[in-house]
PAFIMAR-433444 format. One line per field, with one value per atom (N, C-alpha, C, O): residue number from 1; y, z, x; residue in one letter. Coordinates in steps of 0.2 Angstrom, whole numbers, plus 5000, padded with zeros to 4 digits. Layout:
// PAFIMAR-433444
num (NUM;...);
north (Y;...);
up (Z;...);
east (X;...);
residuo (a;...);
This chain:
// PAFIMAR-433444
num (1;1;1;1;2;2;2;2;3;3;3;3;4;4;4;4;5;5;5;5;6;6;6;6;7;7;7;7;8;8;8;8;9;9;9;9;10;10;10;10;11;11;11;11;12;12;12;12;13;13;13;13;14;14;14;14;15;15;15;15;16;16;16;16;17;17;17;17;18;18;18;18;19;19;19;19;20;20;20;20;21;21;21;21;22;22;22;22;23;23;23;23;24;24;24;24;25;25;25;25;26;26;26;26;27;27;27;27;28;28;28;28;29;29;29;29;30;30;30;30;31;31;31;31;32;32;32;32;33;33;33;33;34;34;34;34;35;35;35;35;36;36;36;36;37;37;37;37;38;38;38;38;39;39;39;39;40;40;40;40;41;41;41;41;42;42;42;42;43;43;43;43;44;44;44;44;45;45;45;45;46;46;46;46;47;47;47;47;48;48;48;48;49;49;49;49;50;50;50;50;51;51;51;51;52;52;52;52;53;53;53;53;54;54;54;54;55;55;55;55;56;56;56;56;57;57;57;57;58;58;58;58;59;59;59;59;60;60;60;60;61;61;61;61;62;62;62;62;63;63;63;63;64;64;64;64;65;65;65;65;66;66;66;66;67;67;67;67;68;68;68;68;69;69;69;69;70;70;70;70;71;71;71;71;72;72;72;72;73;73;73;73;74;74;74;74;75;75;75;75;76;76;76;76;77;77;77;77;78;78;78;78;79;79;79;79;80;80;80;80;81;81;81;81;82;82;82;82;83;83;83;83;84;84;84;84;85;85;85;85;86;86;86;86;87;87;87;87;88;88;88;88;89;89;89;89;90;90;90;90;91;91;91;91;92;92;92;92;93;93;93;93;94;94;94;94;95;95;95;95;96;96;96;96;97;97;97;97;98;98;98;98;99;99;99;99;100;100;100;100;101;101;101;101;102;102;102;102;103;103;103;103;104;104;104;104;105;105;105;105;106;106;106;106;107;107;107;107;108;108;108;108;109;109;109;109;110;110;110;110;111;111;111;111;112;112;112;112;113;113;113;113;114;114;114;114;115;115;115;115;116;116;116;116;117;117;117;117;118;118;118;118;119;119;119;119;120;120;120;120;121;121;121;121;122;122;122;122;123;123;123;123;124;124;124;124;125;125;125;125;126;126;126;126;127;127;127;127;128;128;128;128;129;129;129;129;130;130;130;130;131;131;131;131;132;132;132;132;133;133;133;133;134;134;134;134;135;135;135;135;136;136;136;136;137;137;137;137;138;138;138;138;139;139;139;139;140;140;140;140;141;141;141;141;142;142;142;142;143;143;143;143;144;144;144;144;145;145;145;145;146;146;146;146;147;147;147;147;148;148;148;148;149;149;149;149;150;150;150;150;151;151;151;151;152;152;152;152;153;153;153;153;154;154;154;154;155;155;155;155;156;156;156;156;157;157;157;157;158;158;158;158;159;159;159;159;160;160;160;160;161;161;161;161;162;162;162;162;163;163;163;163;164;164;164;164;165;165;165;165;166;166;166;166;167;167;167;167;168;168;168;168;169;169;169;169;170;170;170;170;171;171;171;171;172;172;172;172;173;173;173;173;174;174;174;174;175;175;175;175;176;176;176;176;177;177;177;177;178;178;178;178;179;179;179;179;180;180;180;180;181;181;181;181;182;182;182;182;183;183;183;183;184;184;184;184;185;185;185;185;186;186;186;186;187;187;187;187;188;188;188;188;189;189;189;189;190;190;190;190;191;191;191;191;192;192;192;192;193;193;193;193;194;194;194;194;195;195;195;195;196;196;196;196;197;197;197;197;198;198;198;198;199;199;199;199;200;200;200;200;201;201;201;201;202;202;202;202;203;203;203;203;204;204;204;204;205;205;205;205;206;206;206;206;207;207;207;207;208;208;208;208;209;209;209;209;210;210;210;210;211;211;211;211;212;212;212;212;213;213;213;213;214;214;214;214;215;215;215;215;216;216;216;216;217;217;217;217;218;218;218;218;219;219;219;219;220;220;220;220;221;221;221;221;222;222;222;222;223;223;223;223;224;224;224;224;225;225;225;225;226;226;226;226;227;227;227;227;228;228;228;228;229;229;229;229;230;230;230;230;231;231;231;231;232;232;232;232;233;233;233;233);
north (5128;5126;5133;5138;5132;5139;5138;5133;5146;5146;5151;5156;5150;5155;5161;5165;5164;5171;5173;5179;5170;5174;5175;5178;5173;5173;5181;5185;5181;5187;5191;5195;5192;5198;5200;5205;5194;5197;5199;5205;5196;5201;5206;5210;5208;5215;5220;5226;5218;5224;5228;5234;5224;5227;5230;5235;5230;5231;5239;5244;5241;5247;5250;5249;5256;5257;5258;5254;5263;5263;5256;5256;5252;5245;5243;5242;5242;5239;5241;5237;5248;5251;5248;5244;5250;5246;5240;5239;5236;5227;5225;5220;5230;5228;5229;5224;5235;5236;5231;5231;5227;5223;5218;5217;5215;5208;5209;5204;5215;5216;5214;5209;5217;5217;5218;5215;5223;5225;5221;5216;5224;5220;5217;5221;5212;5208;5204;5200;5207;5206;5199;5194;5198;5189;5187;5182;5194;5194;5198;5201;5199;5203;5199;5194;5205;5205;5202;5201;5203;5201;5206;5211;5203;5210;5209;5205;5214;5213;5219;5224;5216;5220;5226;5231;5223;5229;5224;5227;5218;5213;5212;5207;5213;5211;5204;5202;5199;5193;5191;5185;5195;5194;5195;5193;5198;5198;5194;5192;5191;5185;5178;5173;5178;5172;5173;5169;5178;5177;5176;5173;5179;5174;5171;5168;5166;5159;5156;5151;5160;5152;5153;5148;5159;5159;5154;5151;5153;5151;5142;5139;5138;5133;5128;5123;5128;5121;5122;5117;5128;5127;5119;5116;5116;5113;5113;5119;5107;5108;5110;5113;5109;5114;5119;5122;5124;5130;5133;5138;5129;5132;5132;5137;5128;5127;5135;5138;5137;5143;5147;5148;5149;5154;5156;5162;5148;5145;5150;5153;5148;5150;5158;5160;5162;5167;5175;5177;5178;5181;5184;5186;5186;5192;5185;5179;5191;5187;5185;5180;5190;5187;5182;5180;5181;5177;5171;5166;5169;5162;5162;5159;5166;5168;5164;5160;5166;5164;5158;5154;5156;5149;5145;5140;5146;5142;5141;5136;5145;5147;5142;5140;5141;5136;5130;5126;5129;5123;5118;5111;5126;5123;5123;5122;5124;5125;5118;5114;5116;5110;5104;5099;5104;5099;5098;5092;5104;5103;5099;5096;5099;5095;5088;5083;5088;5083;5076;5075;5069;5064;5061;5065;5056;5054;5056;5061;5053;5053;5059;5060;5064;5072;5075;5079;5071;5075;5073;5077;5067;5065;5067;5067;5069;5072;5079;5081;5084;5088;5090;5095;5084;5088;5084;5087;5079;5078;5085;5086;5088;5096;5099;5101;5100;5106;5105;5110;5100;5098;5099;5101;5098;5098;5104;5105;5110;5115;5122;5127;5120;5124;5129;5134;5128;5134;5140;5145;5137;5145;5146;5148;5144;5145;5150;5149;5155;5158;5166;5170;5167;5170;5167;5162;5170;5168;5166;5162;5173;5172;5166;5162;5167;5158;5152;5148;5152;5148;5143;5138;5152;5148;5150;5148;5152;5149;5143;5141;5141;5135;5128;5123;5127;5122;5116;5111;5120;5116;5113;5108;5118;5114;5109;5104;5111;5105;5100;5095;5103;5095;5093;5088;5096;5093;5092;5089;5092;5088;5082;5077;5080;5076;5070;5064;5076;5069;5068;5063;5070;5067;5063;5063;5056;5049;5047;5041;5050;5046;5050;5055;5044;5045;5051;5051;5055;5063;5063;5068;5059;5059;5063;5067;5067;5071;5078;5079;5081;5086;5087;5092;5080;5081;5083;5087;5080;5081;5088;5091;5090;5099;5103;5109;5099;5106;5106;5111;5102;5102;5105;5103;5108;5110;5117;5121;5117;5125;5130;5136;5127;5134;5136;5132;5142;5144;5144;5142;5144;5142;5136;5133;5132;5124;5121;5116;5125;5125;5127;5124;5133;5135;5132;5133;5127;5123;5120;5118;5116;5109;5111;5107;5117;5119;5121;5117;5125;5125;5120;5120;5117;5110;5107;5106;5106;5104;5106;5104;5113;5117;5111;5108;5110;5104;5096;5092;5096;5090;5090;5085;5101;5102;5103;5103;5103;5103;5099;5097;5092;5085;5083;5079;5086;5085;5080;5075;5082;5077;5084;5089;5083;5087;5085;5089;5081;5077;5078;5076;5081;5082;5091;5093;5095;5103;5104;5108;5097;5099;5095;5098;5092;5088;5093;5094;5097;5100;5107;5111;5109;5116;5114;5119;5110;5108;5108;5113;5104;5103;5111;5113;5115;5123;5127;5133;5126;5129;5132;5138;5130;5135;5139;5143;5137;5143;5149;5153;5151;5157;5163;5169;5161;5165;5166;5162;5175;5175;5175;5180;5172;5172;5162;5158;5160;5151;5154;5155;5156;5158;5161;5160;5163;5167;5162;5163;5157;5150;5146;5144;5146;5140;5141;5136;5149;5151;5150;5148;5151;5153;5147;5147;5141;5133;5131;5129;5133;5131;5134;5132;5142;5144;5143;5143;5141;5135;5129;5128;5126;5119;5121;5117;5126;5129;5130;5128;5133;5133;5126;5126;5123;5117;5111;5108;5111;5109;5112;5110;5116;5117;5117;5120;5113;5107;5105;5104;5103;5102;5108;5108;5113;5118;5121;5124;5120;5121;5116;5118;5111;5105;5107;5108;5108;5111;5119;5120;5122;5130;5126;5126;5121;5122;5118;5119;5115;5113;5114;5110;5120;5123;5132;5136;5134;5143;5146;5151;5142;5145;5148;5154;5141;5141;5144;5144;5146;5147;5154;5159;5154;5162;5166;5163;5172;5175;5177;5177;5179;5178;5173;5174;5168;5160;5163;5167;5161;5161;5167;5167;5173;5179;5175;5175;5171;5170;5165;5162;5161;5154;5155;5152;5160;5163;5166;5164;5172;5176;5173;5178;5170;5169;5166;5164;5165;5164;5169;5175;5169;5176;5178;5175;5184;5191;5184;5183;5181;5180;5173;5172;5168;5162;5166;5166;5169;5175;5176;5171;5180;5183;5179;5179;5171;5167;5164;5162;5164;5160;5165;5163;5170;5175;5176;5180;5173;5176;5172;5173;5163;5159;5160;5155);
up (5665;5659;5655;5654;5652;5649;5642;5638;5639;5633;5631;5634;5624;5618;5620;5616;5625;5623;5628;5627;5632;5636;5634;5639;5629;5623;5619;5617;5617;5614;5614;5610;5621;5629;5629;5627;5631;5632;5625;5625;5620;5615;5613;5610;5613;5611;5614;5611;5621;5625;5621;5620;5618;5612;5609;5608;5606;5599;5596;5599;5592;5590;5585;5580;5584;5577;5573;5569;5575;5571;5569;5564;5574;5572;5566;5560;5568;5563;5556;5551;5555;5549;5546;5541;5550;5548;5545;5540;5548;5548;5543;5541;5540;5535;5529;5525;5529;5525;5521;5515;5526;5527;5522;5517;5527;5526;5519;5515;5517;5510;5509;5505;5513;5514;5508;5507;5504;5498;5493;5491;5490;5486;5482;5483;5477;5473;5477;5474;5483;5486;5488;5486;5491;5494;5501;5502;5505;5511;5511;5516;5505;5503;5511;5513;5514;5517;5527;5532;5526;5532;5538;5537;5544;5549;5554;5558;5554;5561;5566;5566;5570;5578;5581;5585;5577;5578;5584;5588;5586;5592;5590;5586;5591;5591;5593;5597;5591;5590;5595;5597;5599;5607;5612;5618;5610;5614;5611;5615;5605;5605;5608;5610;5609;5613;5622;5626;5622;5629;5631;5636;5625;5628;5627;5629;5621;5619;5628;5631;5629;5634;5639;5643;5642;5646;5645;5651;5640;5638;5635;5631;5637;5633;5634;5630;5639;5640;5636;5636;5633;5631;5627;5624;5626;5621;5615;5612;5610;5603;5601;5595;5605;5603;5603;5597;5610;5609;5605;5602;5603;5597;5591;5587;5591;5584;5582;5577;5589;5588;5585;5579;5593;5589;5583;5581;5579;5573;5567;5562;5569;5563;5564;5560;5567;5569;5563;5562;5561;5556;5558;5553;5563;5566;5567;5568;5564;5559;5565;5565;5572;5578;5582;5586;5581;5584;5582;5586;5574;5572;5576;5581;5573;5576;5582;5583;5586;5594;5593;5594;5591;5589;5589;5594;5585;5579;5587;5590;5589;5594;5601;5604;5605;5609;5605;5608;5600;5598;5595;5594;5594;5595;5604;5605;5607;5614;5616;5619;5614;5618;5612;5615;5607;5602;5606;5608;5610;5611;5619;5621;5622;5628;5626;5629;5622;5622;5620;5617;5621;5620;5612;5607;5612;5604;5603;5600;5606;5603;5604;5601;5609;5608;5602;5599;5601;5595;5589;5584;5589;5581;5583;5579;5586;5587;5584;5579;5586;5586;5578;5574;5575;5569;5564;5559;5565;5562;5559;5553;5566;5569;5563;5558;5563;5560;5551;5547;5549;5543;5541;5535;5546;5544;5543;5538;5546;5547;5543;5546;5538;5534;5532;5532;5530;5526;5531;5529;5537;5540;5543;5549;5539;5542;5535;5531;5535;5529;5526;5523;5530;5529;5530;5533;5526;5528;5536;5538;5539;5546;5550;5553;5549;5550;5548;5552;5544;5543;5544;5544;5543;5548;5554;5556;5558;5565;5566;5572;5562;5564;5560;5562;5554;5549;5551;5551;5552;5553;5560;5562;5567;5575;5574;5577;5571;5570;5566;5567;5561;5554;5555;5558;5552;5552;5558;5558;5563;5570;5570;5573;5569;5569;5564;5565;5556;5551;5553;5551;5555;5557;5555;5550;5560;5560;5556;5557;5550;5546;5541;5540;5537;5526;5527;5530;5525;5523;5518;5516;5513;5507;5508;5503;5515;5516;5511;5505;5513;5511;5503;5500;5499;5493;5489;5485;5495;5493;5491;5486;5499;5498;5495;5496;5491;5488;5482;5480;5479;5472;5474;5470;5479;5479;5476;5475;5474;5470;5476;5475;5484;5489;5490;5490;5490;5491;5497;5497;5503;5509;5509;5514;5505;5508;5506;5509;5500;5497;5501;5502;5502;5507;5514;5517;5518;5521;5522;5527;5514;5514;5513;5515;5509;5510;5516;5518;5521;5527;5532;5537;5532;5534;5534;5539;5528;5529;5532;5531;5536;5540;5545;5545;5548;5553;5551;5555;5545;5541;5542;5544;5540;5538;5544;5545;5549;5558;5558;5563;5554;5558;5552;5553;5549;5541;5536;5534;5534;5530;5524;5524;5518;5513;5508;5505;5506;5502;5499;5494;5505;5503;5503;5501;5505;5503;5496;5492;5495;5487;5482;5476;5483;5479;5478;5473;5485;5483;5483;5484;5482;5479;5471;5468;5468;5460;5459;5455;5462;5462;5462;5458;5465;5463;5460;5460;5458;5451;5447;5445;5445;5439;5443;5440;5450;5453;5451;5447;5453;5450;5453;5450;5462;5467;5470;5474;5471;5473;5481;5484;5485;5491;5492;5497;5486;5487;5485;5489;5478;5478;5485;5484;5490;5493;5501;5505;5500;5504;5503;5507;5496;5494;5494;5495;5492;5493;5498;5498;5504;5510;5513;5518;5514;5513;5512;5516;5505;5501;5504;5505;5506;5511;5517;5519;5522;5529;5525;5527;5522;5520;5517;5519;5513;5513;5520;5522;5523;5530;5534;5537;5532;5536;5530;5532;5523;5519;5512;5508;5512;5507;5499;5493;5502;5494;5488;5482;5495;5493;5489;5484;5493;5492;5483;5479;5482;5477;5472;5467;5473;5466;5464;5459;5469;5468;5463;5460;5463;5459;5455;5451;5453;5448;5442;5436;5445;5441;5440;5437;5444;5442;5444;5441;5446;5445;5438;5438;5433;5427;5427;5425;5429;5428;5435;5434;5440;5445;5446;5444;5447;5449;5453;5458;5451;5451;5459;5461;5464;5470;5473;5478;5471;5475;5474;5477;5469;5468;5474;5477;5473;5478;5484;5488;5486;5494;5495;5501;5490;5492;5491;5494;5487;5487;5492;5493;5497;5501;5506;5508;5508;5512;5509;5513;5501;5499;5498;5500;5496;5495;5488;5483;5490;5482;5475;5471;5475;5468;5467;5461;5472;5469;5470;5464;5473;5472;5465;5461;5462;5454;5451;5447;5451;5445;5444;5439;5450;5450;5447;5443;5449;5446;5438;5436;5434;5430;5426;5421;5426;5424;5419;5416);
east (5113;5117;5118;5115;5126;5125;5123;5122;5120;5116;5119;5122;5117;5123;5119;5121;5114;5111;5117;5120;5119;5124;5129;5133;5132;5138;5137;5141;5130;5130;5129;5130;5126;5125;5133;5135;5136;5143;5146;5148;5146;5150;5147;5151;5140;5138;5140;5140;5143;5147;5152;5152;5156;5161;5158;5162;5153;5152;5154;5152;5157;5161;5160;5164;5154;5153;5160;5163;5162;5168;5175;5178;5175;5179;5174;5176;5169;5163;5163;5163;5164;5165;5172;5172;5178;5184;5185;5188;5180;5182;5175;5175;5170;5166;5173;5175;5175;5178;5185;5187;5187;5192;5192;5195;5183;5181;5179;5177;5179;5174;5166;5165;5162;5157;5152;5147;5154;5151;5148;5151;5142;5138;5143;5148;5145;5146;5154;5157;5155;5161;5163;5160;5167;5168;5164;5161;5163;5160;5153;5149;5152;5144;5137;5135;5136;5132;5133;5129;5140;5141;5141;5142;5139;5139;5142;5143;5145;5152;5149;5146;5152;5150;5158;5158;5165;5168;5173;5176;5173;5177;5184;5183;5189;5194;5194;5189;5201;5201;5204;5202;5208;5208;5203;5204;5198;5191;5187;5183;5188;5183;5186;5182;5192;5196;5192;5190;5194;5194;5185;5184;5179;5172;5172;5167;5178;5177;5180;5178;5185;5186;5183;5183;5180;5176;5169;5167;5165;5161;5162;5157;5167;5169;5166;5166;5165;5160;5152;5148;5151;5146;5143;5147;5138;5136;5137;5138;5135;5133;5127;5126;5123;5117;5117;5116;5120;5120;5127;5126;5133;5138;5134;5134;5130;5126;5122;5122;5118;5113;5121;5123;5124;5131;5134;5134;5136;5138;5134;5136;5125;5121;5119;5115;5122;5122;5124;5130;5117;5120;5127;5130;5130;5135;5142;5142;5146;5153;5158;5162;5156;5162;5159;5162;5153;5150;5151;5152;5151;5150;5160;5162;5164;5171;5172;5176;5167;5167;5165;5169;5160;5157;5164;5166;5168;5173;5178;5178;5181;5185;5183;5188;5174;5174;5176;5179;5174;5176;5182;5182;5189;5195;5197;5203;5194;5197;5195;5199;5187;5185;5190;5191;5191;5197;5201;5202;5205;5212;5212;5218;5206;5207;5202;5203;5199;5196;5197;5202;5193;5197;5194;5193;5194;5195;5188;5188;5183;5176;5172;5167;5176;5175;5178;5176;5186;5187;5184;5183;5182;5178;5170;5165;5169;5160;5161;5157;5168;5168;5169;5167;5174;5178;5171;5171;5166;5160;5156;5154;5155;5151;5154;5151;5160;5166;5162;5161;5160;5159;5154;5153;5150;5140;5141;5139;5143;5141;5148;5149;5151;5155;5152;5155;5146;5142;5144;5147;5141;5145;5151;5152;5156;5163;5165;5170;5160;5162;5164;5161;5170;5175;5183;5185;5186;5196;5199;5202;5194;5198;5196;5199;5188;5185;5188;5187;5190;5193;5200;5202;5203;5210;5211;5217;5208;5208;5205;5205;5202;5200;5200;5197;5204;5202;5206;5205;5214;5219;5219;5222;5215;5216;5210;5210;5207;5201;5202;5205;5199;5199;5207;5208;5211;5217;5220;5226;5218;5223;5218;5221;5214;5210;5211;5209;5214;5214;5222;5223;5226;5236;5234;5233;5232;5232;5228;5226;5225;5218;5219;5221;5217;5213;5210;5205;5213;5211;5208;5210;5203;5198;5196;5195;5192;5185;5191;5189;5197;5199;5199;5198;5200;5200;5191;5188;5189;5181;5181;5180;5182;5181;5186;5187;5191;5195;5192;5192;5188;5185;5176;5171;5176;5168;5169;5173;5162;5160;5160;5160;5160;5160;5167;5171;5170;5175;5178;5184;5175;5178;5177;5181;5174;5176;5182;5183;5185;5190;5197;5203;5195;5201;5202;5207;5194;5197;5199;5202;5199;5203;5211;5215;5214;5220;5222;5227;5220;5223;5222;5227;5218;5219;5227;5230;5231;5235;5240;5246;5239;5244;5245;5251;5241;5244;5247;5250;5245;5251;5258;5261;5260;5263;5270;5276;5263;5269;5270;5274;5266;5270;5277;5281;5278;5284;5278;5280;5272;5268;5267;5262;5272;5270;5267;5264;5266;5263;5253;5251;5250;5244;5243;5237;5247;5249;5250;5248;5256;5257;5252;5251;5249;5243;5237;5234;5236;5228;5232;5227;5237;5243;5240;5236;5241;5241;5235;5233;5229;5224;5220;5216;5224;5222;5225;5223;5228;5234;5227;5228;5222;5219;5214;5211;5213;5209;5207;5210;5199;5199;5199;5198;5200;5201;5205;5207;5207;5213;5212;5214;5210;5209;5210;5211;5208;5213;5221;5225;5222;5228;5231;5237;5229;5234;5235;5239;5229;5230;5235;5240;5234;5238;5245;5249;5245;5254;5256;5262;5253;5255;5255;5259;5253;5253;5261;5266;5261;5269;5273;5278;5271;5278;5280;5286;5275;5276;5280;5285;5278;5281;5289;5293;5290;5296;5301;5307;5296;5299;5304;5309;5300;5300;5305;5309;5304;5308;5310;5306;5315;5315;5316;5315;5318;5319;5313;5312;5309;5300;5297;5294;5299;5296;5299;5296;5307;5309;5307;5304;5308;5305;5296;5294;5292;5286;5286;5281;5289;5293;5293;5288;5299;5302;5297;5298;5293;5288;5284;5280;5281;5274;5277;5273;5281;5281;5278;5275;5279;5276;5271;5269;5266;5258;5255;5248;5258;5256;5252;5256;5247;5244;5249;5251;5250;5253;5256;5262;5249;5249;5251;5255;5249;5250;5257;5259;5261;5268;5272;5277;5269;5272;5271;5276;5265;5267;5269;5267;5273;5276;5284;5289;5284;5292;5296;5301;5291;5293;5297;5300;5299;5304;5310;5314;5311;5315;5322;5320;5328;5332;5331;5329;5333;5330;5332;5327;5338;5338;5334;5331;5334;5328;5323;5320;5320;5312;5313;5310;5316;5319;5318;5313;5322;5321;5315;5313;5312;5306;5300;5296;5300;5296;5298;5294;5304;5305;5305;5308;5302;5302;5296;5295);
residuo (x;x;x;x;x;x;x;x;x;x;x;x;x;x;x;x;x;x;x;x;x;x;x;x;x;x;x;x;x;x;x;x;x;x;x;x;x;x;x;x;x;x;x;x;x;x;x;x;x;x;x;x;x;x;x;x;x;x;x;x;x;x;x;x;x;x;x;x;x;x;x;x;x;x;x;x;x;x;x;x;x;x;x;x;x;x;x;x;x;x;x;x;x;x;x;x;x;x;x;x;x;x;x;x;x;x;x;x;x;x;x;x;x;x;x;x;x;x;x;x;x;x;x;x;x;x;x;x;x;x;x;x;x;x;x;x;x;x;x;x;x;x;x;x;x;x;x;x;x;x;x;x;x;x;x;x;x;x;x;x;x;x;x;x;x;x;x;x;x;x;x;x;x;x;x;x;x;x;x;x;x;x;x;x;x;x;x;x;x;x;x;x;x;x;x;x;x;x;x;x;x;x;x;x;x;x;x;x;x;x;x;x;x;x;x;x;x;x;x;x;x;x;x;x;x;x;x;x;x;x;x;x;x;x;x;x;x;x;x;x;x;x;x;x;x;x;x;x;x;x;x;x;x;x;x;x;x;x;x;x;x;x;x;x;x;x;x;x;x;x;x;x;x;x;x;x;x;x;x;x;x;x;x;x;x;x;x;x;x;x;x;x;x;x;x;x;x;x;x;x;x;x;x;x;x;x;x;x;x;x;x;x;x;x;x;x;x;x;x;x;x;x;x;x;x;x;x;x;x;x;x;x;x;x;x;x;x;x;x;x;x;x;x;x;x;x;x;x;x;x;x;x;x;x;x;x;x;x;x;x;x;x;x;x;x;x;x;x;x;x;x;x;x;x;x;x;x;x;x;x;x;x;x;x;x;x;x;x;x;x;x;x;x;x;x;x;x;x;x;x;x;x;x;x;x;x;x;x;x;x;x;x;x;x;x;x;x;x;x;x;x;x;x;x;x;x;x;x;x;x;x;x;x;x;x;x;x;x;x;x;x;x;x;x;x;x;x;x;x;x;x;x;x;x;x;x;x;x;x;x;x;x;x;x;x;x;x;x;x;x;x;x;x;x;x;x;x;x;x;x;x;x;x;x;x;x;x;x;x;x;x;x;x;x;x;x;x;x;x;x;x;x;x;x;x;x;x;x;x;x;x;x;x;x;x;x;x;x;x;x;x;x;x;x;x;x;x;x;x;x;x;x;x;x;x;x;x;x;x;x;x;x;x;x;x;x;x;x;x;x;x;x;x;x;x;x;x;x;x;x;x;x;x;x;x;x;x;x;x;x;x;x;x;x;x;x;x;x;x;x;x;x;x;x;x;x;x;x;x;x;x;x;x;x;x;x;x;x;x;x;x;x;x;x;x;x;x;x;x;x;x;x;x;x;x;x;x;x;x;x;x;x;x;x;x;x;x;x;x;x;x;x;x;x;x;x;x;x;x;x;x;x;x;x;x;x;x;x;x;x;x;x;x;x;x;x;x;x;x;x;x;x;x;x;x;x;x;x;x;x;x;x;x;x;x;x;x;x;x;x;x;x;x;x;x;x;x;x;x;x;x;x;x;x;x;x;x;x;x;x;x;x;x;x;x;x;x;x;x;x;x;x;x;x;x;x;x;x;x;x;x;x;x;x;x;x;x;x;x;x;x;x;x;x;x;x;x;x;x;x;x;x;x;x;x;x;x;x;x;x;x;x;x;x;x;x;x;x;x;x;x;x;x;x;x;x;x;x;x;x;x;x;x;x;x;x;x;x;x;x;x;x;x;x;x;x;x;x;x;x;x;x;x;x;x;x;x;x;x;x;x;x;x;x;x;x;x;x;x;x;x;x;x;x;x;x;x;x;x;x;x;x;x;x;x;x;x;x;x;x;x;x;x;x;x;x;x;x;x;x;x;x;x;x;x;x;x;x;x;x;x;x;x;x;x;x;x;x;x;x;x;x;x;x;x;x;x;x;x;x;x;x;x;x;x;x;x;x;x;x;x;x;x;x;x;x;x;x;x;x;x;x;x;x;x;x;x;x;x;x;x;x;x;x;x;x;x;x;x;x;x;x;x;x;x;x;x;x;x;x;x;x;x;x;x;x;x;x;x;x;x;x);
């Protein structure tokens, strides 16, 4: 059977003082920071795929060890067999799986973890189902649980389902975190992508109040003068 020590045998090969030093810096590692205390090994995200899928049949016990893992590409790799085993899995694989994804948010706690993984899991799982769990966690006091239930709706948003991007979009309107604002923007500008209309009725009635950020990345793919009006609202 395979076991997470050989998941972390193999990613410590990479490991790269100098990446390391980079990617603390990114994640913002620093004392009072968003990522205070986290430790990275220096992996590129194309090297953590490829021991994800090398490694995909692992179990949940052993993702679980990975998961709890103080090392940030590790849980990374964690999040990653577990979009691999979603996308072949069948129903009650994927509802065991996107269960797992829930119990275990506390460590899903950086940005990138997060969106690599919020919308192939939770949200391919809720398309067809009462999305309540997401409203749950846009009003939690954890910041990544929040930004899960926002990208979550990335995969709403590929089916033409705008209606719960814009609900938990407003639902975050007073945030006090630029790192939801910059979810949430980028949320509103895929769905722009996909309708634009949506995306302008949403402006026109919240650009005012909108954190400043949110607003920058819900506009950007609009042209120079709707960007302008809306900025200048």
């Amino acid at each position: 059977m395979l076991k997470a020590d050989l998941v972390i045998k193999e990613a410590k090969k990479y490991h790269s003082k100098e990446k390391t030093a980079i990617l603390e810096r990114f994640f913002k590692t620093g004392k009072g920071q968003y990522g205070e205390g986290d430790i990275f090994w220096g992996l590129s995200v194309p090297q953590s795929r490829i021991i994800a899928k090398k490694y995909k049949d692992l179990n949940l016990v052993e993702i679980k060890k990975l998961l709890e893992s103080p090392i940030h590409e590790i849980r990374l790799i964690a999040l990653l067999i577990l979009v691999e085993r979603f996308m072949v899995g069948d129903v009650i694989e994927q509802r065991i799986i996107s269960d797992f994804y829930l119990k275990n948010t506390k460590h899903i706690n950086n940005w990138d973890l997060v969106d690599l993984s919020a919308s192939k899991i939770l949200g391919a799982w809720l398309l067809d189902k009462d999305p309540k769990i997401i409203y749950k966690l846009v009003g939690s006091n954890n910041l990544w649980e929040r930004r899960v239930a926002m990208i979550t709706t990335y995969a709403f948003i590929k089916a033409n389902n705008f209606k719960h991007t814009i609900k938990l979009a407003e639902k975050l309107l007073n945030d006090e975190h630029d790192l939801i604002h910059k979810a949430a923007g980028w949320m509103l500008r895929e769905m722009g992508k996909k309708s634009k209309p949506d995306l302008i009725k949403f402006l026109e009635k919240h650009s005012a109040e909108m954190p400043r950020t949110m607003l920058r990345y819900a506009i950007e793919k609009l042209g120079e003068k709707e960007r302008q009006y809306f900025l200048k609202k």
